[in-house]
C-alpha positions as CSV (number, residue, x, y, z in Angstrom):
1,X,-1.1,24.6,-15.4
2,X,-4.4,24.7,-13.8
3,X,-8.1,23.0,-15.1
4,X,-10.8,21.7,-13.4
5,X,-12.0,18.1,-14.0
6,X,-15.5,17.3,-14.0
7,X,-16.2,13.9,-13.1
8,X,-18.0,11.7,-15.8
9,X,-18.3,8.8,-13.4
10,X,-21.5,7.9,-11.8
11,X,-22.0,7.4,-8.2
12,X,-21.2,4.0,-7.1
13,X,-23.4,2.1,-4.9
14,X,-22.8,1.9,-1.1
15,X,-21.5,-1.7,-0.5
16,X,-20.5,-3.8,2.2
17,X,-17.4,-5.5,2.5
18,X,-19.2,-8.6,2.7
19,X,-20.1,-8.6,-0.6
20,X,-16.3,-9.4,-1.8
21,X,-15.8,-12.2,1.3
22,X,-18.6,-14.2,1.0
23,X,-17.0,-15.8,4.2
24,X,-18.8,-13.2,6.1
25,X,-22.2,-14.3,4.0
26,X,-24.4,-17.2,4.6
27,X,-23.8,-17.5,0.8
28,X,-21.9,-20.3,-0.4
29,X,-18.0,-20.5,-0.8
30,X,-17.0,-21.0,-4.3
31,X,-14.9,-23.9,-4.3
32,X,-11.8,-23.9,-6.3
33,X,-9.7,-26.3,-7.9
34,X,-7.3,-28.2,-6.7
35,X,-4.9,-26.3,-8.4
36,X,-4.8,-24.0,-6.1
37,X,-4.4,-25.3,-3.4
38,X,-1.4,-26.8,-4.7
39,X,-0.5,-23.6,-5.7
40,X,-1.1,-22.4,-2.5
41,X,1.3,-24.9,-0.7
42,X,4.1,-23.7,-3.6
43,X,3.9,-20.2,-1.6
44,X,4.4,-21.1,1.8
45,X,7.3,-22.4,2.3
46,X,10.6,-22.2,4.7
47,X,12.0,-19.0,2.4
48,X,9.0,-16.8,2.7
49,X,8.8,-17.3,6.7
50,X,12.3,-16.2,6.8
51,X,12.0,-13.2,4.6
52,X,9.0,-12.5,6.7
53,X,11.1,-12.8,10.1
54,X,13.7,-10.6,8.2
55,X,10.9,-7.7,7.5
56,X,9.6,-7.8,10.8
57,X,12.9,-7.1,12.9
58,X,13.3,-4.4,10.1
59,X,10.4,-2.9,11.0
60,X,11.0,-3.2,14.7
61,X,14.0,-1.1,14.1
62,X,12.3,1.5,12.1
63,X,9.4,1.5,14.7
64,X,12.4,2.6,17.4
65,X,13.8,4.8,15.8
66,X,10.2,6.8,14.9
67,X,9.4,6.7,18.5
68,X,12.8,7.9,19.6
69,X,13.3,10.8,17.0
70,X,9.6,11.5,16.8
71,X,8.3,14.0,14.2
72,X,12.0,14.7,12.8
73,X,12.0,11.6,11.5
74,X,10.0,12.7,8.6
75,X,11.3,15.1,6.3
76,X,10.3,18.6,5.9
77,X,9.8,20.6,2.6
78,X,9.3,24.1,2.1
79,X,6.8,25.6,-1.0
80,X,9.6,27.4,-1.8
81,X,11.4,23.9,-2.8
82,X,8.0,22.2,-4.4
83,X,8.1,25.7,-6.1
84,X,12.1,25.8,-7.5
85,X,11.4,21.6,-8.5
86,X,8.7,22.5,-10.7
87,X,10.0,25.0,-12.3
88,X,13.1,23.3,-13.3
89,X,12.8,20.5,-15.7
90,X,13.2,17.3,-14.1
91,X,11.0,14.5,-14.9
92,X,10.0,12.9,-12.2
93,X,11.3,15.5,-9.7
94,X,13.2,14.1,-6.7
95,X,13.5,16.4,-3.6
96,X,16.4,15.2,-1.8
């Protein structure tokens, strides 16, 4: 199946970050009620630090093994899989 798209969209102005963090503005903070920061206090608590700890010393161990197996820790596929998967009819396609 091939078609081209042509893009009804028109060009979006070139922004600056700063427009979304008015912290990096001289603009005023929008203050918000304090609902949220209540809400905000309901987030952190003792259970998300932990599952944060847990995610980082998973990560530590995924980041040795990347640097001790290098580039074979990705997986490589061929066209001639990509090729064979979409001509078979699997929806979505997994390439194990």
């Amino acid at each position: 199946m091939t078609a081209t798209a042509t893009s009804t969209r028109a060009a979006k102005k070139e922004g600056s970050i700063a427009a979304i963090f008015t912290s990096l503005t001289d603009e005023e903070h929008n203050v918000l009620p304090d609902r949220f920061t209540d809400l905000k206090r309901g987030l952190w608590n003792e259970g998300l630090v932990e599952s944060w700890r847990e995610v980082l010393a998973e990560l530590e161990t995924a980041t040795e093994e990347v640097a001790s197996k290098g580039s074979e820790v990705s997986r490589r596929i061929t066209s001639q899989i990509i090729i064979a998967k979409s001509d078979t009819e699997c929806s979505p396609c997994v390439v194990q």
